[in-house]
N, C-alpha and C positions, 0 to 999 in steps of 0.2 A: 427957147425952152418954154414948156407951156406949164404952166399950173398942176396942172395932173401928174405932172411927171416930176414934181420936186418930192424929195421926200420928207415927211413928215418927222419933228424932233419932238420925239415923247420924253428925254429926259426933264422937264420941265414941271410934265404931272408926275412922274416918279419919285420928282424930289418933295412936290407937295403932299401926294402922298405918302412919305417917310413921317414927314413934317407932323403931318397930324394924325400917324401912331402911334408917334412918341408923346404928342400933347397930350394922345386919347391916354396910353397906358401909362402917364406922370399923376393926370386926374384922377385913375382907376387905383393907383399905387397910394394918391394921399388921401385918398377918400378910406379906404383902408388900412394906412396905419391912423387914423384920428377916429376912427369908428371903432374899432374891436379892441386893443388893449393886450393883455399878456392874458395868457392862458393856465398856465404854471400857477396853481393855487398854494404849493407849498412854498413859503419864501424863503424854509432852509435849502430846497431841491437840490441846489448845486455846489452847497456844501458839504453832503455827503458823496456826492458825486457815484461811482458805481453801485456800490453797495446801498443805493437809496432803497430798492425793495426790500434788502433783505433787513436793515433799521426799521423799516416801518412793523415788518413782522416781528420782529423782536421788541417794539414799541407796544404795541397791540396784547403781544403773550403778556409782558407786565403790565397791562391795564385789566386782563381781563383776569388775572392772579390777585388784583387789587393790591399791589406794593406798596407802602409807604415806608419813606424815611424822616427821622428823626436826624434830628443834626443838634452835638453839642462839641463849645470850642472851649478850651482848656487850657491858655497860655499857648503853646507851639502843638499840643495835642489836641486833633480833630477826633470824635466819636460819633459815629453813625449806627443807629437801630435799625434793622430794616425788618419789616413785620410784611404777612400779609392782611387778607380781608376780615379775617376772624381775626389778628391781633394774636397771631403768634407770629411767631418769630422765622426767620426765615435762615436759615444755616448750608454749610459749603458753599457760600457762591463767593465766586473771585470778582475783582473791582482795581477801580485805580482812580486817584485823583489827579487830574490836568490841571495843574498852574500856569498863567499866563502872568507871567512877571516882568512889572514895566524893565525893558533894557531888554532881555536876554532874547534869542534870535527865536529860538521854539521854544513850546510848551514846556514844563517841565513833567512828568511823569513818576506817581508814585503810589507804590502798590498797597493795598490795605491789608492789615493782617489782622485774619478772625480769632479778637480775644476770649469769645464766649460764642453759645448759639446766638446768631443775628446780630453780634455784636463787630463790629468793624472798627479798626482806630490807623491814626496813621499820625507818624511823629514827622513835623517841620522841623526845619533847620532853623538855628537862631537868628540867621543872617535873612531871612525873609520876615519880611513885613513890612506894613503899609495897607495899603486897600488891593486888594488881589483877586480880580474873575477869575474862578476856577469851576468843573467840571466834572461829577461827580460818575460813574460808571459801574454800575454791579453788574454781574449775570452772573447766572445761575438756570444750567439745561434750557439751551436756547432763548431764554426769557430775559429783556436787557432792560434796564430803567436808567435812565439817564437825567442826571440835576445838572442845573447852573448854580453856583453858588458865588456871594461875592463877600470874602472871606476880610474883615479888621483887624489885623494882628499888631 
């Protein structure tokens, strides 16, 4: 048999070229996660998970209403004022306070009831207390304002 007539085995540069695809697109791959970073500028983003638009729109209505709340604690009674930008008072809007209470599996959930105009109160149980993140929630005609609070009882 002559030379000419053997056949030629490419598998050899196929594999070396696999080879240095894969080196090329590992390179391309860490060069790009150590260059760019995360994108996601809100760092609660995926704790609201679906409804993140429509929070942020609701976030927005009360800022641009100018809400403020007042917060006074009372022994097991919580009272909250909620005013707007002029420093009146803000009435009919429904609310609820989230407790996160070391031990219990979820939040606990409790509705506030409007004692006066703007006036909000919500009665604890005796059996709560200690230091307690909780979670404060009005709205009022699409408009939401949302606290953290970290409640000493």
């Amino acid at each position: 048999m002559t030379d000419s007539k053997k056949k030629k085995n490419i598998y050899p540069a196929l594999i070396l070229l696999l080879l240095g695809s894969f080196l090329l697109f590992s390179s391309w791959s860490a060069f790009q996660a150590a260059g760019l970073g995360s994108r996601v500028t809100d760092t609660a983003y995926y704790s609201k998970g679906l409804k993140y638009n429509t929070s942020q729109v609701e976030k927005r209505a009360a800022e641009v209403l100018g809400w403020n709340v007042e917060t006074r604690l009372d022994g097991q009674i919580i009272e909250f004022l909620l005013t707007d930008s002029r420093g009146d008072t803000v009435d009919d809007a429904t609310g609820s306070l989230y407790l996160a209470i070391p031990g219990a599996a979820e939040n606990v959930r409790i509705p506030l009831d409007e004692i006066a105009s703007g006036h909000y109160r919500v009665h604890l149980n005796d059996h709560i207390n200690g230091t307690i993140q909780a979670r404060l929630e009005l709205e009022r005609q699409g408009a939401r304002l949302n606290r953290q609070l970290l409640l000493n009882l």
